[in-house]
C-alpha positions, 0 to 999 in steps of 0.5 A: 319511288315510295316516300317513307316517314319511319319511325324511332324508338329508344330505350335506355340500359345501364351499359348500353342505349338502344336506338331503333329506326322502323319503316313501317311499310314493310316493317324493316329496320336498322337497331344501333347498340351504343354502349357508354364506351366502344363502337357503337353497333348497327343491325339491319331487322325485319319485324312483323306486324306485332312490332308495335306491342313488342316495343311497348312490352320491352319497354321503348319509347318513341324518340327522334330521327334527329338523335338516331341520324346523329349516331349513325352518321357517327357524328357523336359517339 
């Protein structure tokens, strides 16, 4: 089995937040939209190798499992 270290990024909208865990083996991922009021959204993605530069061009910035762990888990909405 393979120990993976992934990776987290945010950016931050008027309406909405989004929080993106990247694996950076494979380049899969999970994205949680969470929106100021209603149910917070998880996607399953697959990046390329140019994820890096298209996070940095859209403006995330690097952020903290801890944060992105306590949406999905629902613990705070």
């Amino acid at each position: 089995m393979q120990h993976v270290v992934h990776e987290y990024f945010k950016r931050e909208f008027d309406d909405f937040t989004v929080l993106v865990q990247l694996n950076p083996v494979d380049y899969t991922g999970v994205e949680l939209t969470i929106p100021k009021s209603g149910t917070i959204e998880k996607r399953k993605l697959e990046f390329d190798e140019d994820i890096y530069e298209d996070l940095k061009v859209d403006g995330f910035a690097q952020s903290s499992a801890l944060e992105f762990n306590i949406y999905l888990k629902g613990l705070k909405s």
